[in-house]
C-alpha positions in Angstrom: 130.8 -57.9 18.2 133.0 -58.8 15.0 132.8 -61.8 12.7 135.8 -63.6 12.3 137.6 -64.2 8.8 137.2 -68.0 9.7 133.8 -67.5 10.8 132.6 -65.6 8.0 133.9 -67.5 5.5 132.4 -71.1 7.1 128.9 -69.2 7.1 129.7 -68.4 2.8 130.9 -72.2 2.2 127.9 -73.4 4.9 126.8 -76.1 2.3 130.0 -77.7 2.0 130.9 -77.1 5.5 128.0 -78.8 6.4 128.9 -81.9 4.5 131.7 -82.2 6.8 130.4 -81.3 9.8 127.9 -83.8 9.6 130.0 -86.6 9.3 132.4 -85.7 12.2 129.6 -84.4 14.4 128.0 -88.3 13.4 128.1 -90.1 16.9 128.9 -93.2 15.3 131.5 -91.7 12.9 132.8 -89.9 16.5 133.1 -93.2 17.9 134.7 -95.2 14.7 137.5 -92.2 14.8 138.1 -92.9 18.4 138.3 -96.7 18.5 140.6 -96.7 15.4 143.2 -93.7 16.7 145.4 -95.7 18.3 145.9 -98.0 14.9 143.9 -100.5 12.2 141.4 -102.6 13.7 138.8 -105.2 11.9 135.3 -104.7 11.1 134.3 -107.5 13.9 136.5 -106.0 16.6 135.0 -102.4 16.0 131.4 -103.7 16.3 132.4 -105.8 19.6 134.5 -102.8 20.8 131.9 -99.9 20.9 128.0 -100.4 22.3 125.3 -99.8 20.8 126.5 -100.1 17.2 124.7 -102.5 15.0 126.5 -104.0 12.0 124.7 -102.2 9.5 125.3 -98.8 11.1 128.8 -99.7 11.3 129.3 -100.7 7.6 127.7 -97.7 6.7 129.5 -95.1 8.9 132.6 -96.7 7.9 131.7 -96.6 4.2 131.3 -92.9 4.5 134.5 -92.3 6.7 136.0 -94.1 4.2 134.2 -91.5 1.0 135.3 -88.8 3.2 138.9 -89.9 2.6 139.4 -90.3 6.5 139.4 -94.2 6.9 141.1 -97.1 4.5 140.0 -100.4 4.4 142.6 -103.2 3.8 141.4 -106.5 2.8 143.6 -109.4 4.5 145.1 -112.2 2.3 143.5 -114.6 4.9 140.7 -117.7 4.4 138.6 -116.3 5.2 139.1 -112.8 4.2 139.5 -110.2 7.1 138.8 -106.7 6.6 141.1 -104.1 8.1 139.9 -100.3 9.1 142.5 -97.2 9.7 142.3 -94.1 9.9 144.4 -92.1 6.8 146.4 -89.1 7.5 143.6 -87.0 7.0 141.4 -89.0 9.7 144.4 -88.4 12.2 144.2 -85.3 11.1 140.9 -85.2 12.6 141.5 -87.3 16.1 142.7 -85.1 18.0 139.7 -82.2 17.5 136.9 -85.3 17.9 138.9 -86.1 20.8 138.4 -83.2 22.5 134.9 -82.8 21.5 134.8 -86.0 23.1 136.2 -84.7 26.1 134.0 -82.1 26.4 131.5 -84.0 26.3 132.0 -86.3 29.2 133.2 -83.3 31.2 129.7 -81.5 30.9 127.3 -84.1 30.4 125.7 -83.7 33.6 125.6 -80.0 33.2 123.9 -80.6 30.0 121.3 -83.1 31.4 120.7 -80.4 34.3 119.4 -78.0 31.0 117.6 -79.9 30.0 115.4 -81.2 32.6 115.0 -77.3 33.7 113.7 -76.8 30.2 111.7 -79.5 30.1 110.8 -78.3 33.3 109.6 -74.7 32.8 108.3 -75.7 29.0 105.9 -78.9 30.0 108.2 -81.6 28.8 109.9 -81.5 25.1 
């Protein structure tokens, strides 16, 4: 079987690559991308809006979405200040891939916990 071009060349820039990949294969940085797509939301309304994420986690995965060039942050002219999150062009950019990561995901979950216990199975546990 044949390399790709693509695949060949992802494999030469794999440090830089791998930069990127793991921020959008983060599961928080997944779910940020996700509850933002549909437009800006604030800091407090992201934490409420997706379980599981603590405050800290948040501010940091947004601080690096926002590195990456994928989210802005928009402080509002409101007492007390509100902070806005959106995803820039480049972010959308990158919805609709994570989305259907996502969706893969959720399609073969169960398949994937089937695996696994069979592995864990055969192999005495992990």
């Amino acid at each position: 079987m044949r390399m790709t071009d693509e695949a060949r060349r992802l494999l030469i820039d794999s440090r830089r690559v791998g930069r990127v990949l793991a921020r959008v294969g983060d599961k928080w940085s997944v779910m940020v991308i996700v509850y933002i797509q549909d437009g800006p939301r604030r800091f407090n309304v992201i934490k409420r809006g997706i379980e599981g994420l603590s405050q800290q986690m948040l501010t940091r995965t947004l601080r690096g979405l926002e590195r990456d060039g994928l989210v802005t942050r928009t402080i509002m002219p409101t007492s007390p200040p509100q902070v806005e999150y959106a995803l820039t062009g480049l972010g959308r950019s990158l919805s609709k891939p994570v989305l259907a990561l996502g969706q893969w995901a959720c399609e073969h979950i169960d398949q994937v916990d089937e695996a696994q216990r069979q592995f864990d199975d055969q192999n005495g546990g992990v």
